[in-house]
C-alpha positions as CSV (number, residue, x, y, z in Angstrom):
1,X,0.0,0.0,0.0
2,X,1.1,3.2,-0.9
3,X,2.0,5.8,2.1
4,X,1.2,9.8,1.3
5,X,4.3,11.1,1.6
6,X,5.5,14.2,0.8
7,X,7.7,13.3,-2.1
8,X,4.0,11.1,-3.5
9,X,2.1,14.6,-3.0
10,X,4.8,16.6,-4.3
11,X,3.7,14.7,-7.8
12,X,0.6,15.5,-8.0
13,X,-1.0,17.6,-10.5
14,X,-2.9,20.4,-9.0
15,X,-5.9,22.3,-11.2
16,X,-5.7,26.2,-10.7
17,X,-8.6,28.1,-12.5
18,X,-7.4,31.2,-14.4
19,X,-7.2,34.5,-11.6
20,X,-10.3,36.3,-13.6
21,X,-12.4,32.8,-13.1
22,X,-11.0,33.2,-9.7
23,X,-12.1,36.5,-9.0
24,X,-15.6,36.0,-11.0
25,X,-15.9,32.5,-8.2
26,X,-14.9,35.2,-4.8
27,X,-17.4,37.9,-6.2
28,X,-20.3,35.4,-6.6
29,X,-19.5,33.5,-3.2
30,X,-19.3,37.1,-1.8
31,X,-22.6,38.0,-2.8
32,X,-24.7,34.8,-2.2
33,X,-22.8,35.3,1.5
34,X,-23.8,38.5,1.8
35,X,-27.7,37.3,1.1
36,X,-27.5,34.8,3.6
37,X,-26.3,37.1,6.1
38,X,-29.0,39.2,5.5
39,X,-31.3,36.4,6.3
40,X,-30.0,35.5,8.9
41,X,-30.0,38.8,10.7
42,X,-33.9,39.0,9.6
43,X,-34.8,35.8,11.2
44,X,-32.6,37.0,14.3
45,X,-35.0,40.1,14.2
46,X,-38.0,38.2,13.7
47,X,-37.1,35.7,16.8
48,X,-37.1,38.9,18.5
49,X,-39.7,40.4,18.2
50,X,-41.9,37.0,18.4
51,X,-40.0,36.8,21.9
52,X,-41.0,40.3,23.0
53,X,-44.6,39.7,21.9
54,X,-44.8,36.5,23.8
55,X,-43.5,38.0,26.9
56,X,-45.9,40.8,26.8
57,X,-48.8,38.7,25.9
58,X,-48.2,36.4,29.4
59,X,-48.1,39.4,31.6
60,X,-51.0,40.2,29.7
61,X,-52.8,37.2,30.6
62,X,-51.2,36.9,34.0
63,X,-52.1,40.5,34.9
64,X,-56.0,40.4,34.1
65,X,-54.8,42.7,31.4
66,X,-56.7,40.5,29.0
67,X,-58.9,37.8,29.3
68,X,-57.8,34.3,27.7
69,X,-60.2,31.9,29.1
70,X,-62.5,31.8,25.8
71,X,-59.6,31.5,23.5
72,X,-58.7,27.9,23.7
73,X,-62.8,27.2,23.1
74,X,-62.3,29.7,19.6
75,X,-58.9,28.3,18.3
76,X,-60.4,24.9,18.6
77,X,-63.6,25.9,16.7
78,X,-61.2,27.9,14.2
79,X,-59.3,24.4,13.6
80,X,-62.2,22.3,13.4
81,X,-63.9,24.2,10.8
């Protein structure tokens, strides 16, 4: 069996794109980053703000400030409809 040394490595042919294809490969991988980044920090927002909104809604509920004990009755009605 043949061991990778560095002599065996050392022989191998290695493929290297022309530096324009290169540069055309960074600017796409930069932009289709860049998008996904921006998701990310949207879904960041939005897990947020769905946080906040739950938090106020229980002390909400827990403080009288609204009165949740129709609302299972309704969502079920809503889902079996």
């Amino acid at each position: 069996m043949t061991r990778f040394t560095l002599d065996v490595i050392s022989r191998f042919l290695i493929r290297i794109p022309p530096l324009a294809e290169q540069t055309t490969i960074v600017a796409f991988l930069d932009q289709e980053t860049a998008k996904i980044d921006n998701l990310i920090q949207q879904a960041q927002k939005a897990t947020t703000l769905l946080q906040e909104r739950r938090t106020a809604l229980i002390s909400a509920a827990v403080t009288g400030k609204i009165d949740v004990r129709g609302f299972i009755k309704t969502v079920e009605k809503q889902v079996n409809a």
